[in-house]
C-alpha distance (Angstrom), angle and dihedral (degrees) to the residues before:
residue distance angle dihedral
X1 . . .
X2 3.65 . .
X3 3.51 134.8 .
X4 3.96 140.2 -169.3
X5 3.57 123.2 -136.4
X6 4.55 89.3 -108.1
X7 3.93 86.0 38.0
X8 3.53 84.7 60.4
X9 3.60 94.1 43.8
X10 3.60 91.1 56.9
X11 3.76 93.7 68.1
X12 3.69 97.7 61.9
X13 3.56 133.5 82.8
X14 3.77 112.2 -152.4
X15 3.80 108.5 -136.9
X16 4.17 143.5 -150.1
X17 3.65 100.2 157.2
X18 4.67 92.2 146.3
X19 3.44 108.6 117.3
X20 3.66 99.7 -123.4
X21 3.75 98.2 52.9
X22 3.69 107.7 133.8
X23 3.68 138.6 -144.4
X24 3.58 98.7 -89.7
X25 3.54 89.6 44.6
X26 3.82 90.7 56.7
X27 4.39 94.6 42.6
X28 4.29 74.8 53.5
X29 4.17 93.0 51.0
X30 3.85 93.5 44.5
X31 4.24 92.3 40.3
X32 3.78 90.8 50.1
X33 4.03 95.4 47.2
X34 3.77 89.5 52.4
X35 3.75 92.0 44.8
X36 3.52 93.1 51.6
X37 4.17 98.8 30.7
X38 3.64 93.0 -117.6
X39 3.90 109.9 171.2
X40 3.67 99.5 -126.2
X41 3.60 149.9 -17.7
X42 3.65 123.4 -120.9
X43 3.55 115.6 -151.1
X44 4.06 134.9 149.7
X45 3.55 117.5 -74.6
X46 3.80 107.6 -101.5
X47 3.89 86.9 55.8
X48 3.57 85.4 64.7
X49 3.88 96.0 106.7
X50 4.07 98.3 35.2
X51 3.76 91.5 59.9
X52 3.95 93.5 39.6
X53 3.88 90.3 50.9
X54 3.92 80.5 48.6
X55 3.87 95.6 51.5
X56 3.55 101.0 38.2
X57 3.55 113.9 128.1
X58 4.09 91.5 28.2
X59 3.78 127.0 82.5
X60 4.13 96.6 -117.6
X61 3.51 109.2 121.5
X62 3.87 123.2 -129.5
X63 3.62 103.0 -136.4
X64 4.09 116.6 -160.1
X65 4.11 115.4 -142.6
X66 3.54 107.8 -144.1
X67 3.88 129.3 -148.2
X68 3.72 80.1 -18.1
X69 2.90 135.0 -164.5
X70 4.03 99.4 17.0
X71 3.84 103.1 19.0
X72 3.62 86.0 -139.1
X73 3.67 96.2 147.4
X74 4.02 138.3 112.4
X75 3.97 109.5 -101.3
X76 3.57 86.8 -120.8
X77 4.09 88.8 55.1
X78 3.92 91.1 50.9
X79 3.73 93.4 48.6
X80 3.77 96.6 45.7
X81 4.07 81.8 47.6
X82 3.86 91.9 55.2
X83 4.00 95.1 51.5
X84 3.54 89.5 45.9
X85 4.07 93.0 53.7
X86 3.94 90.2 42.4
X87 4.12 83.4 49.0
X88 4.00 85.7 51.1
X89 3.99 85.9 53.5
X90 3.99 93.7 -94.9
X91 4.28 103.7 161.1
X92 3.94 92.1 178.5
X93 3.87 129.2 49.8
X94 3.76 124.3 -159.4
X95 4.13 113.1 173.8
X96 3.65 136.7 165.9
X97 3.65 131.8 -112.8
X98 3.30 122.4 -122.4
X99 3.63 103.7 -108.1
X100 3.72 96.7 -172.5
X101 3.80 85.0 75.7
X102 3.59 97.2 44.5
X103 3.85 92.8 65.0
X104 3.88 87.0 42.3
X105 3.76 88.6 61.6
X106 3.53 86.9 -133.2
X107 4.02 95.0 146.6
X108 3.37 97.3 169.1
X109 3.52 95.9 59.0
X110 3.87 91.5 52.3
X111 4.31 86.7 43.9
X112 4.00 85.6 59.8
X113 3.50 96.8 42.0
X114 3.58 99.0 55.4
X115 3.65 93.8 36.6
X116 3.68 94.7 57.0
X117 3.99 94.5 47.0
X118 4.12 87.6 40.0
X119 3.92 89.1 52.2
X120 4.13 92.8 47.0
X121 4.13 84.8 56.7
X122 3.69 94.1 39.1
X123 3.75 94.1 60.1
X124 3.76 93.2 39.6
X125 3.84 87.8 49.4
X126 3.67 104.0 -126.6
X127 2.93 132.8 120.7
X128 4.46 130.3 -87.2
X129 3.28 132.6 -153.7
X130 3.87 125.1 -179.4
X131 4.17 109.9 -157.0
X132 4.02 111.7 -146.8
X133 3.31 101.0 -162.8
X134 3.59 91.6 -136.4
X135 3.82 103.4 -170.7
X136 3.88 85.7 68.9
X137 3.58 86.5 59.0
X138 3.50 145.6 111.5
X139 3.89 113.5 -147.4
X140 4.04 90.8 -121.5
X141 4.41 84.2 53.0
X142 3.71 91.6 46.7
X143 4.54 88.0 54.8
X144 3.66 93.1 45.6
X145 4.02 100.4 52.6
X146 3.93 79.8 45.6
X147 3.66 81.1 52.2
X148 3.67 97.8 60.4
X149 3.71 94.1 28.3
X150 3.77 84.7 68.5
X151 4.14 90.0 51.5
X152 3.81 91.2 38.7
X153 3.96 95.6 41.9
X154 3.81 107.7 -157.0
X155 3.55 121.7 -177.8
X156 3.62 93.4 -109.7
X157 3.95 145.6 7.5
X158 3.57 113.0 -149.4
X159 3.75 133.4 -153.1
X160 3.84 104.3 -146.1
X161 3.46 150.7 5.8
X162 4.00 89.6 -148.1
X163 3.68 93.8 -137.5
X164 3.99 95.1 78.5
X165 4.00 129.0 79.6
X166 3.81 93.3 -71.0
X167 3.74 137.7 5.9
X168 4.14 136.5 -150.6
X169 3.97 115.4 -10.8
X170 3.60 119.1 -165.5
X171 4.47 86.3 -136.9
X172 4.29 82.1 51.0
X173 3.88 91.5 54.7
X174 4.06 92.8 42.2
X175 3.77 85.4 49.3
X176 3.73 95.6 49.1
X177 3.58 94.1 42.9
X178 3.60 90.8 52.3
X179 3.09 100.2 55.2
X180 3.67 122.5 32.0
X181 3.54 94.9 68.0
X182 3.57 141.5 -113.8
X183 3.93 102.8 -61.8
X184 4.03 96.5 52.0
X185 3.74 115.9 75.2
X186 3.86 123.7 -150.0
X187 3.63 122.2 -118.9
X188 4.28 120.5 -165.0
X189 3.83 116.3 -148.7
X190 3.62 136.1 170.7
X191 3.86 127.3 27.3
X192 4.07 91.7 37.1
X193 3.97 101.4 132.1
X194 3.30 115.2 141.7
X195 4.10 135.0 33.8
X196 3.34 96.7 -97.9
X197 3.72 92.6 48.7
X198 4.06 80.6 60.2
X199 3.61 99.1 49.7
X200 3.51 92.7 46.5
X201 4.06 92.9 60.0
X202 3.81 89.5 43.3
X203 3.33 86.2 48.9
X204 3.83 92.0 51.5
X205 3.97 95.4 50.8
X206 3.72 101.5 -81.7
X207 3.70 113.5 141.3
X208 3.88 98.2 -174.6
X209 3.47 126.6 29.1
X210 3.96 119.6 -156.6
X211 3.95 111.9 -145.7
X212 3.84 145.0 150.2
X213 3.88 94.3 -156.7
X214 4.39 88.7 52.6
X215 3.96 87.0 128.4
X216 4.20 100.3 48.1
X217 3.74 78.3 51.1
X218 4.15 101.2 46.4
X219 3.88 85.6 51.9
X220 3.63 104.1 50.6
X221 4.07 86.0 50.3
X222 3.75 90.4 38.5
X223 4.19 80.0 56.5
X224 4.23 99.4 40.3
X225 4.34 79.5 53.5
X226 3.32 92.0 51.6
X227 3.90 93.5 43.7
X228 3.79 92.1 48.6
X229 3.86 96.1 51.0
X230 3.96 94.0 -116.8
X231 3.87 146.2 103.5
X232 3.68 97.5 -134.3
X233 3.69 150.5 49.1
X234 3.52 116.9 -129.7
X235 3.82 120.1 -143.4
């Protein structure tokens, strides 16, 4: 498959998610996704309405994380969290399962909770993505939230947080993509530093791509284009 240089841009989702970014670190996130036509930026929560106020006007997305990084929140907590970032002019959602009730088995608990965040995007029309956190899990935990994701039908399943032990594998997105079904997309996160860490997870079956180093990797395959004599990169 081929893709332009602003086709690829559209997969990524520029990130500032440390908890001492600042202000003018922010106004920098949001000015360098609409430079580059990024699709989003993914920041913490109570930035929600600084980089919306920022973006207004553009089509970059403000995307919310939610209970992040531990998902170590009530169900009630995270949904109460994702009207207030939609209220702040959030258009994307990105939250964390709880992970405590992964390795309790309790699957129910984990259906509930993402169907009650998942139906809070759904009738705001934006779109949800639940992050795994698949370095803390076994392969058999990893199938079963793919399980329900397929029943639930998010927007997105996500690899990784990026503040955990380990971040996006290209053998977690094949997984994921495998198995949550047709109408869920896969989105990598954490690790992704270079361009051929990108093209590997597009490659793989991601169709967005969370990462603070998004414009590093736009210019180096900005440069291979312009090396090879062509406007896209073929996949």
């Amino acid at each position: 498959m081929r893709y332009t240089l602003d086709e690829l841009c559209r997969l990524i989702d520029h990130t500032n998610l440390h908890p001492d970014a600042t202000h003018e670190d922010l106004a920098r996130l949001c000015d360098e996704a609409v430079r580059y036509h990024f699709r989003m930026v993914a920041v913490n929560q109570v930035q929600s309405a600084f980089c919306a106020a920022r973006l207004a006007g553009t089509d970059v997305h403000t995307g919310a994380a939610i209970s992040f990084p531990l998902g170590q929140t009530s169900i009630a907590s995270k949904v109460f969290d994702t009207k207030d970032a939609l209220s702040q002019g959030a258009n994307e959602i990105d939250y964390v399962v709880n992970l405590t009730e992964v390795k309790a088995g309790r699957w129910d608990y984990v259906e509930r909770e993402m169907r009650e965040v998942v139906a809070v995007c759904d009738e705001a029309h934006v779109p949800s993505k639940v992050i795994f956190e698949c370095c803390l899990l076994t392969q058999e935990e990893k199938l079963a939230l793919c399980r329900i994701a397929r029943e639930v039908e998010p927007t997105f399943v996500k690899t990784s947080t990026g503040f955990s032990t380990g971040g996006a594998t290209v053998a977690d997105v094949r997984l994921m993509r495998a198995n949550v079904g047709e109408k869920v997309q896969v989105k990598a996160a954490g690790g992704i530093r270079t361009a051929d860490d990108f093209l590997a997870m597009v490659a793989a079956g991601a169709t967005r791509v969370g990462c603070s180093k998004s414009i590093p990797i736009v210019e180096e395959l900005r440069r291979r284009m312009a090396e090879a004599g062509r406007d896209y990169v073929e996949l």
